[in-house]
C-alpha positions in Angstrom: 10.6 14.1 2.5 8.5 15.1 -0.9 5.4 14.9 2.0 6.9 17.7 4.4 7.6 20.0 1.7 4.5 19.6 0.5 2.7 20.4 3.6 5.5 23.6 4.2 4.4 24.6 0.9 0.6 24.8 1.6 0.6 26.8 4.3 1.6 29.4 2.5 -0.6 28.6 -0.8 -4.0 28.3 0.7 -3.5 30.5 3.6 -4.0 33.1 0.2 -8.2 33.4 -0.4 -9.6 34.9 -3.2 -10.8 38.1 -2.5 -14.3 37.7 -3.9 -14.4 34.0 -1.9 -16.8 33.6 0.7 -15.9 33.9 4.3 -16.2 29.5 5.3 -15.9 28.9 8.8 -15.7 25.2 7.8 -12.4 25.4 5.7 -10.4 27.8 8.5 -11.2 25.0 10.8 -10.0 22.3 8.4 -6.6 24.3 8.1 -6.4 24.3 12.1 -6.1 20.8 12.0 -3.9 20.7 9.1 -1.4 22.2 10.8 -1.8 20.4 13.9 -1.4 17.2 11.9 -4.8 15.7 13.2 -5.2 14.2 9.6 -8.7 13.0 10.0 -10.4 16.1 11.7 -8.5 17.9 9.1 -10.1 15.6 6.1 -13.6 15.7 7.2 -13.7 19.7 7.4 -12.2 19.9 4.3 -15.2 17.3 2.6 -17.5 20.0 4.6 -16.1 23.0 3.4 -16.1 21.7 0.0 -20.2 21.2 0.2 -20.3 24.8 2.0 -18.6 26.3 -1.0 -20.9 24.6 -3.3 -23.6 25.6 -2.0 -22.7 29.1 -2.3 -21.0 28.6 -6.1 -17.7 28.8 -5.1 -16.0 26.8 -7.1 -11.9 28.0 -6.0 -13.1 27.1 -3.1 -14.6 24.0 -3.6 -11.4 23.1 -6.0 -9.0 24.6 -2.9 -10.6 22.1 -0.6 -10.2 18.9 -2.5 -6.6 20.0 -3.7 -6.6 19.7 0.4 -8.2 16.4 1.0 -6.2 14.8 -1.7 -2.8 15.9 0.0 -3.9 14.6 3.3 -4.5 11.2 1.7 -1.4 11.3 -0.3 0.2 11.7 3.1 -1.4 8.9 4.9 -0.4 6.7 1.6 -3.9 6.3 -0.2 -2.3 7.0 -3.0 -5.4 6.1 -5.9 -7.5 7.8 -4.4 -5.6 10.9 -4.2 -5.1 10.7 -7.5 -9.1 10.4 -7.8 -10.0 13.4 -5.5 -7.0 15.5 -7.2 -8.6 15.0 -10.7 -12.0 15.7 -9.6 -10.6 19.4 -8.2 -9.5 20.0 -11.5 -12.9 19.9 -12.6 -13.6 23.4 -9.9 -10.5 24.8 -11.1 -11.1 26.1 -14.8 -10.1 29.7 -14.6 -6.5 29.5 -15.2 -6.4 33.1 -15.5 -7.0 34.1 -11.9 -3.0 33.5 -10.0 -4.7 31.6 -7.3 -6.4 28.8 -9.3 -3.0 28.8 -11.2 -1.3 28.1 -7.9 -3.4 25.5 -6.9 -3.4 23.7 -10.0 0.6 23.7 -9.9 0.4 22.2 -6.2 -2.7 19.7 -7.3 -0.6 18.3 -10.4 2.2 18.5 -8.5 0.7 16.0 -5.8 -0.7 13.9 -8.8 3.4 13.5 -9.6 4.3 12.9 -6.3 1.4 10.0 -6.0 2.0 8.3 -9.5 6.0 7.6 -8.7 5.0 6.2 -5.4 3.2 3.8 -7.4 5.8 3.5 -9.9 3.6 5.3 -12.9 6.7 6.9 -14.0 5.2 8.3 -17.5 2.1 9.6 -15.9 4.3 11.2 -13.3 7.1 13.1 -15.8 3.2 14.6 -17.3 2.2 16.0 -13.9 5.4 17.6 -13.3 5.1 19.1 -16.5 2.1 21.0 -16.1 3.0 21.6 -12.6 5.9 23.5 -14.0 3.3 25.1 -16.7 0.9 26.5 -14.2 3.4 27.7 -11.1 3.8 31.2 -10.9 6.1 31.7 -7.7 9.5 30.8 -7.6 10.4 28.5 -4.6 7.3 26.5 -5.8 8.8 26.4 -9.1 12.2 24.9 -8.0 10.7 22.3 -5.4 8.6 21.2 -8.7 11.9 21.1 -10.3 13.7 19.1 -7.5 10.5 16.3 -7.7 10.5 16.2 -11.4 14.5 15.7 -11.5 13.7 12.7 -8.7 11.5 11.0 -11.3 14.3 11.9 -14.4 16.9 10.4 -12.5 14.6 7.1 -12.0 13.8 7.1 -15.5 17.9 7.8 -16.5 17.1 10.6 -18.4 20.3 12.2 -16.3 21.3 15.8 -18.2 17.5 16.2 -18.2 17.5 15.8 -13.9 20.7 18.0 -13.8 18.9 21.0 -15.5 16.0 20.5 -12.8 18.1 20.2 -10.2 20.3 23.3 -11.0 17.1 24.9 -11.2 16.0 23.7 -7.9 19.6 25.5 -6.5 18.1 28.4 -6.6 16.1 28.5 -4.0 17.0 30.3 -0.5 15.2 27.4 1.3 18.7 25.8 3.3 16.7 22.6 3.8 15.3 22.1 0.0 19.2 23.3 -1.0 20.8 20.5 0.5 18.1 18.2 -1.2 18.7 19.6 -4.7 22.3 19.6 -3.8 22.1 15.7 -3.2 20.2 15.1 -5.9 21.9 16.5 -8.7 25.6 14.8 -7.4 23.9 11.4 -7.7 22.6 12.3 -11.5 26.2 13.2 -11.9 27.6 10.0 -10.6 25.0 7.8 -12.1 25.7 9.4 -15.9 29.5 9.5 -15.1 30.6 6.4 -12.5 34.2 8.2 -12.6 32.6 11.1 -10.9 33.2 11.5 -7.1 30.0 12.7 -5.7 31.1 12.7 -1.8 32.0 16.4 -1.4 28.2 17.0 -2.6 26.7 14.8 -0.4 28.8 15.3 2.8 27.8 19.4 2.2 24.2 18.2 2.2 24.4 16.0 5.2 26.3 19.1 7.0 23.3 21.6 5.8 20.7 19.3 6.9 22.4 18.3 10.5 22.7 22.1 11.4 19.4 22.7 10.2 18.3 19.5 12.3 16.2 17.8 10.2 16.5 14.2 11.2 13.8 13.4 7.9 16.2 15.4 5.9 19.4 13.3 7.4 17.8 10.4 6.7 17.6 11.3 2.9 21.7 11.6 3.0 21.9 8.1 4.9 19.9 6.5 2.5 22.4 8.0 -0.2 25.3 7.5 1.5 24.7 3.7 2.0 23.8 3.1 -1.2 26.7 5.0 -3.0 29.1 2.8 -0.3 27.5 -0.6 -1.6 29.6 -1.6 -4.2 32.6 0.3 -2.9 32.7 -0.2 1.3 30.2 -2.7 2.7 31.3 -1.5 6.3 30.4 1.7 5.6 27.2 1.3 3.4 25.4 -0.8 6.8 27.0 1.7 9.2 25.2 4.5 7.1 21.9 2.3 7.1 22.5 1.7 10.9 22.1 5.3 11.2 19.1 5.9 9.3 17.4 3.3 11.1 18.5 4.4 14.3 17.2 8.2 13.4 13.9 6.5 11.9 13.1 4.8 15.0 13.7 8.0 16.8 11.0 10.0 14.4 8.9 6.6 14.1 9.3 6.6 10.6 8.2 3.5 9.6 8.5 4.1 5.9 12.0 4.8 6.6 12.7 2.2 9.2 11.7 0.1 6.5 13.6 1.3 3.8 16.8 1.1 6.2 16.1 -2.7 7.7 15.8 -3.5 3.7 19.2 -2.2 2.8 20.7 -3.9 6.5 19.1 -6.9 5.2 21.4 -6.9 2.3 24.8 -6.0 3.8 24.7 -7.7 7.5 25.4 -11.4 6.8 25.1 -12.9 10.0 22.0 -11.2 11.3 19.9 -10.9 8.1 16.9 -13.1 9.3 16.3 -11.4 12.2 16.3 -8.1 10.5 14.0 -9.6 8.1 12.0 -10.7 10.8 11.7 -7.0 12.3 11.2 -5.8 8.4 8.4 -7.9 8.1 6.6 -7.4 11.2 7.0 -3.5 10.4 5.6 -4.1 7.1 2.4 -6.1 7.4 2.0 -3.0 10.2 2.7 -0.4 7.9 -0.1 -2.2 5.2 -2.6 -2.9 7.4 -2.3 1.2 8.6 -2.5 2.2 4.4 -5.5 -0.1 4.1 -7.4 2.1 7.5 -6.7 4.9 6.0 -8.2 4.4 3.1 -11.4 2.8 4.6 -11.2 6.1 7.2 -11.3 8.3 4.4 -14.0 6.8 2.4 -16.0 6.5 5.6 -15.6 10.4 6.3 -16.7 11.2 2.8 -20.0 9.0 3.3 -21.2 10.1 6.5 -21.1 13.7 5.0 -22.4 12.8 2.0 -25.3 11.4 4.1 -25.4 13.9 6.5 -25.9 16.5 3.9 -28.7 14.4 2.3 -30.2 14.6 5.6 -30.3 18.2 5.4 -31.8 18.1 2.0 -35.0 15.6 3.3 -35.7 18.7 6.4 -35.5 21.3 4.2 -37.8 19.7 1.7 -40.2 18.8 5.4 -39.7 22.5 6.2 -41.0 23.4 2.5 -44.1 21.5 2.9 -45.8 22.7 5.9 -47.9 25.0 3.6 -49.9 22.2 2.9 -51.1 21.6 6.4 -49.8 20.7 9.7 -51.7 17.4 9.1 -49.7 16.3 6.1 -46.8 17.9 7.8 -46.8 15.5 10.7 -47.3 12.4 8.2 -44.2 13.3 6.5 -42.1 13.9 9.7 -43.5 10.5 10.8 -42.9 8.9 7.6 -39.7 10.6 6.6 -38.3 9.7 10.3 -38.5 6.1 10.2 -37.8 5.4 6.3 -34.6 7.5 7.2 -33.9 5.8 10.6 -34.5 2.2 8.1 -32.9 3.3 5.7 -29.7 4.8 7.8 -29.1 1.4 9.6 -29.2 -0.7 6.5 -26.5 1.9 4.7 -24.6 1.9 7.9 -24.5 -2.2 7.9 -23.7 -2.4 4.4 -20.7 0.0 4.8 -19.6 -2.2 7.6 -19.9 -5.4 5.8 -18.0 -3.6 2.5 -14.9 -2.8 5.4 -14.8 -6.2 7.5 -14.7 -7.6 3.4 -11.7 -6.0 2.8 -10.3 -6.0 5.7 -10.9 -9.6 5.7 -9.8 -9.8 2.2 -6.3 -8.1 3.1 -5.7 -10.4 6.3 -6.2 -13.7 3.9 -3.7 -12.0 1.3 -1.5 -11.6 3.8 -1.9 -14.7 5.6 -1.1 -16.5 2.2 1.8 -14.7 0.3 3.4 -13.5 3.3 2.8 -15.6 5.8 3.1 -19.1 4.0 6.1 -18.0 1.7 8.0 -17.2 4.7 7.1 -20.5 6.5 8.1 -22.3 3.1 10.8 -20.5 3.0 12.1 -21.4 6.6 11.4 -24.9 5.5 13.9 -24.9 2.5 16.3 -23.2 4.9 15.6 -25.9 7.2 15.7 -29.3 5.2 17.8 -28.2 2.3 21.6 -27.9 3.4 22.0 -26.8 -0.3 20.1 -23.5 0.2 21.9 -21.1 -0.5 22.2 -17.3 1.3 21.6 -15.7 -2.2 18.6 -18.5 -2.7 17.1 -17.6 0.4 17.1 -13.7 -0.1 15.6 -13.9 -3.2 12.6 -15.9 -2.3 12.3 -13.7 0.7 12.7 -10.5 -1.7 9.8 -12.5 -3.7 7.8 -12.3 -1.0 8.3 -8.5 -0.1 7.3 -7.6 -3.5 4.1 -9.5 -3.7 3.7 -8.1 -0.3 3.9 -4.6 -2.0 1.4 -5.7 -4.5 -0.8 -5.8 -2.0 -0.7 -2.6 -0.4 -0.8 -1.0 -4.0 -3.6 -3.7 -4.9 -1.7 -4.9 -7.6 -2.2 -8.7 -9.2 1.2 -10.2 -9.8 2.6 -9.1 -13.3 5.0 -11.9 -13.1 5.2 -14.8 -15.6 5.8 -18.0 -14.3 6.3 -20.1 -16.9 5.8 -23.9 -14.7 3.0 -25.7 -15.9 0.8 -26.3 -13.0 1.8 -29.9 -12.0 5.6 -28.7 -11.8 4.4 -25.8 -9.2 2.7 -29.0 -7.2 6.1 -30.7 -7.2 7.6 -28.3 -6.0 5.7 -27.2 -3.4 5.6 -30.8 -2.1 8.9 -31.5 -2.7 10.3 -28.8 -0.2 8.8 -30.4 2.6 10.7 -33.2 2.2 13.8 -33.8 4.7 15.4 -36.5 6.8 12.7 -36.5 9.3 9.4 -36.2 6.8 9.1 -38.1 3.8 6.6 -36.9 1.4 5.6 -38.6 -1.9 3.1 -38.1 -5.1 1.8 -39.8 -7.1 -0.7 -39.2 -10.1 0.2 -35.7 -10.8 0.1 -35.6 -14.3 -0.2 -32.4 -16.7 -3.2 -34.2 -17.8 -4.6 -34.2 -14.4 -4.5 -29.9 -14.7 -6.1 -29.9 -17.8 -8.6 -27.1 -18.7 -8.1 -26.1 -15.0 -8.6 -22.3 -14.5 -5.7 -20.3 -13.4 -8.3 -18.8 -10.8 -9.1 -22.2 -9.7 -5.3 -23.8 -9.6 -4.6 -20.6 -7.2 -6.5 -21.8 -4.6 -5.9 -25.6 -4.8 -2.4 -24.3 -4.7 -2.8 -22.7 -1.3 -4.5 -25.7 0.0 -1.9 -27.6 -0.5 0.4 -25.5 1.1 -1.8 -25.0 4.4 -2.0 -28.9 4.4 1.8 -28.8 4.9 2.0 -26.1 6.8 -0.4 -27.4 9.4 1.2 -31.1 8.8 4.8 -29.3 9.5 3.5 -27.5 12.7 1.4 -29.6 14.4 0.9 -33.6 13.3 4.7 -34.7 13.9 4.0 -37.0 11.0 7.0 -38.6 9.0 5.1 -40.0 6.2 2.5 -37.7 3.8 0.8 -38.9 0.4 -0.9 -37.2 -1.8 -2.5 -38.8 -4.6 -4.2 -37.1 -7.6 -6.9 -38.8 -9.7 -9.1 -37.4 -12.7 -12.6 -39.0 -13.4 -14.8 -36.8 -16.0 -15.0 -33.9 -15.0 -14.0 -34.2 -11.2 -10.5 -33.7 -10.2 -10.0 -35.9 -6.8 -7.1 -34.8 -4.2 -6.3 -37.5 -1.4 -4.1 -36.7 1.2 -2.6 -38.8 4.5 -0.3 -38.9 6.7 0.9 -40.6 9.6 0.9 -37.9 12.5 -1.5 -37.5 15.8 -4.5 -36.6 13.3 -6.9 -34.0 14.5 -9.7 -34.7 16.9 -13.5 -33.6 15.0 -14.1 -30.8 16.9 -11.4 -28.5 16.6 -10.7 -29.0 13.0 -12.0 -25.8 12.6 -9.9 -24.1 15.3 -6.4 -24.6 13.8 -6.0 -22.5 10.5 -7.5 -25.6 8.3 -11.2 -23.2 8.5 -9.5 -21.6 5.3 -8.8 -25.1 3.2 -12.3 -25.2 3.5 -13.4 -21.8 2.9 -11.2 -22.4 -0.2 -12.3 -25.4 -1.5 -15.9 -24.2 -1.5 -15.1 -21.1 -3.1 -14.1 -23.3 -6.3 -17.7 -25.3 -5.5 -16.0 -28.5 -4.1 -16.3 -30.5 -1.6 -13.7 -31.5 1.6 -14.1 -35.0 3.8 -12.2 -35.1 6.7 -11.4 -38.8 8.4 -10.7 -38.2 11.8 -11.6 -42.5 12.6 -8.5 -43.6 11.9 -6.7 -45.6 14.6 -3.3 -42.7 13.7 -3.1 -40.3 10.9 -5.2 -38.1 9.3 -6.8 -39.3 5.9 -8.7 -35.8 4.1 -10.2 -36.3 0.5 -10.8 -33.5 -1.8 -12.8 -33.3 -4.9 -13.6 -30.3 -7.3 -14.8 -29.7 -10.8 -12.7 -28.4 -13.7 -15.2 -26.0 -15.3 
């Protein structure tokens, strides 16, 4: 919702130009596209608009372009590096004097606000807002700044703070950001005073926004609605969810299908794994689409950035055909194929960087999201003591370290097992009535002087040893047996299953145990002579 508003709200600020700003056929394309919502067309006019202007001094414009280009990459949920791009306008955007400048800067720290509570940097967002509010100098600007910064109050329950903001935010004559502020400031209410009945508030905004008919807006009250019902009315809390995700499927909303399958999730008893199932799909999408974006936009800035060094070498060629039409010819020659050279190998690199990460997103994936649910399952499976509570909080473990990836964030979380505990564990949960699985020799003096780095991916070997045992050996019986000898940890594993022929052990998923256990400068011996079974050995250094 914060995105639309933000996008209403620039086509009125930068369809304003300075009046001593330079006519730039590049940044009136850029604002076609803008409005047409063709974000990448849109981005990469900006980036060449920005180099027009600075090529004739222009630094409003060059500061009004890449106020631009971070929007569109807030939008598209690259939310660092709109952050990035928005501080580096700032540095364009020093005369705070001149109205337009002042305008821009509120809408730049403004988007800066917007970005930082997306990725929950609460404090740093409260200071944007602030000097949002310090540089806007119109007034429906100033109370949709008001309605953002009483979003973050509220979060932070600072709640007669969000109230002032959001009575502020009343003001405007905008029906659409009225109902908002209107929403907003009866949950404040209720959330400072429980006693207080916020319904007549929110049913009036849900009324505004359905005649207005803005499904995003609708969506907003749903969301509220359902969560104001959860403690009071189940029934009515998932039929309120039902409806946003009905209404989000209609916009293709992901971000909001997702934030209604998470709240079904929690009230529909009976049906919560499949809903998980369609959350989780949606959400490795939803990722995988952030992480593009953010490749797309870097890529758009480089080719620019290269094709504008291009036009630096021929002007500097043009410049020295004063010397002779000899040396000229060299140069051309020479220039041509250093650049043609030197083009390919920047053009492989920035494909190799890409593939790396993209690469390094799918393995993240495939191991805290993928594995976790299949463990999970597991427990469900072999454990008639798992609970429904258990089971939804592993799987809301899961969906937060799956949020740590998209925000590329390590896990903060402490977990205070000692490493052969964790190994137990892990093993332990494949253990039911039709495997057996036993251990022996996993001592905590076995894991000593181990690196945490290092235990991480043993870890995940383990777990892709089960997994793949689980799925495909129909074994009944696995070992594993841990031994220490100097400075060598040793890992042997067996089982009883159909083994796995030589030449496709590197076509069933077990290509990563080994990617793995080189990565930690060990070494893997698979046993595929055995009469029945599969025997693998594993050995490592500590340090």
């Amino acid at each position: 919702m914060n995105r639309i508003l933000l996008l209403l709200l620039l086509a009125i600020l930068f369809s304003c130009t300075k009046n001593n700003s330079q006519k730039n056929i590049y940044y009136d394309k850029a604002k076609e596209f803008r409005d047409a919502s063709i974000t990448d067309s849109a981005y990469y006019y900006f980036n060449i608009a920005k180099n027009s202007f600075l090529e004739s001094h222009d630094s409003s414009g060059v500061g009004r372009s890449l106020v631009n280009m971070a929007i569109l990459q807030q939008n598209k949920g690259d939310y660092y590096g709109s952050i990035e791009t928005s501080l580096e306008a700032n540095k364009y955007l020093r005369k705070t004097q001149d109205s337009i400048i002042r305008f821009t800067l509120g809408s730049n720290y403004n988007n800066m606000g917007i970005c930082s509570s997306y990725l929950y940097d609460f404090d740093n967002s409260v200071k944007f807002y602030t000097q949002a509010l310090r540089y806007v100098n119109d007034p429906e600007s100033k109370y949709l700044y008001s309605n953002n910064f009483g979003d973050v109050l509220t979060t932070l329950r600072d709640y007669k703070q969000a109230q002032q903001n959001f009575k502020i935010a009343l003001q405007t004559v905008n029906k659409i950001n009225y109902a908002r502020a209107l929403n907003n400031l009866a949950k404040a209410k209720y959330y400072e005073n429980k006693n207080y009945n916020p319904l007549p508030e929110f049913s009036e905004a849900l009324k505004i926004r359905q005649e207005q008919n803005d499904p995003y807006a609708q969506n907003s009250s749903y969301a509220t609605l359902s969560e104001y019902f959860f403690d009071k009315d189940k029934a009515k809390s998932l039929d309120y969810a039902r409806k946003m995700l009905e209404i989000s499927i209609q916009n293709r909303s992901k971000e909001d299908q997702l934030q209604a399958l998470q709240k079904i999730i929690n009230l529909d008893s009976k049906n919560y794994l499949n809903y998980f199932r369609q959350f989780q799909i949606l959400n490795d999408s939803v990722q995988i689409s952030k992480s593009k974006a953010k490749n797309q936009f870097a890529v758009v800035r480089y080719d620019v950035e290269l094709k504008n060094t291009e036009n630096e070498k021929l002007k500097t060629k043009s410049f020295k055909q004063d010397i002779g039409i000899a040396a000229l010819l060299l140069s051309l020659i020479g220039g041509w194929l250093w650049y043609k050279k030197r083009r390919k190998i920047l053009q492989q690199e920035k494909e190799l960087e890409i593939k790396n990460t993209q690469l390094k997103l799918s393995k993240k994936v495939h191991d805290v999201v993928a594995n976790g649910i299949y463990q999970v399952m597991t427990k469900i499976e072999n454990q008639e003591s798992f609970s429904k509570d258990e089971a939804l909080d592993e799987l809301e473990f899961v969906y937060e370290k799956s949020r740590d990836i998209s925000y590329e964030k390590t896990d903060l979380k402490n977990d205070e097992r000692n490493f052969s505990e964790k190994i137990s564990e892990l093993i332990g949960s494949f253990n039911n009535n039709n495997v057996n699985t036993y251990l022996a020799g996993n001592d905590e003096s076995i894991w000593m002087d181990l690196k945490e780095s290092t235990f991480a991916e043993v870890y995940q070997v383990c777990r892709e040893l089960l997994v793949n045992m689980k799925k495909h050996s129909k074994a009944d019986r696995v070992v594993f047996r841990f031994e220490k000898e100097n400075n060598l940890i040793k890992i042997y594993y067996t089982d009883n299953g159909i083994g796995i022929p030589g030449d496709v052990i590197y076509k069933n998923g077990l290509s990563s145990t080994v990617s793995r256990i080189e990565t930690i400068k060990g070494e893997i011996i698979f046993d595929t002579k055995t009469e029945r079974g599969l025997k693998i050995n594993i050995s490592f250094p500590v340090s």
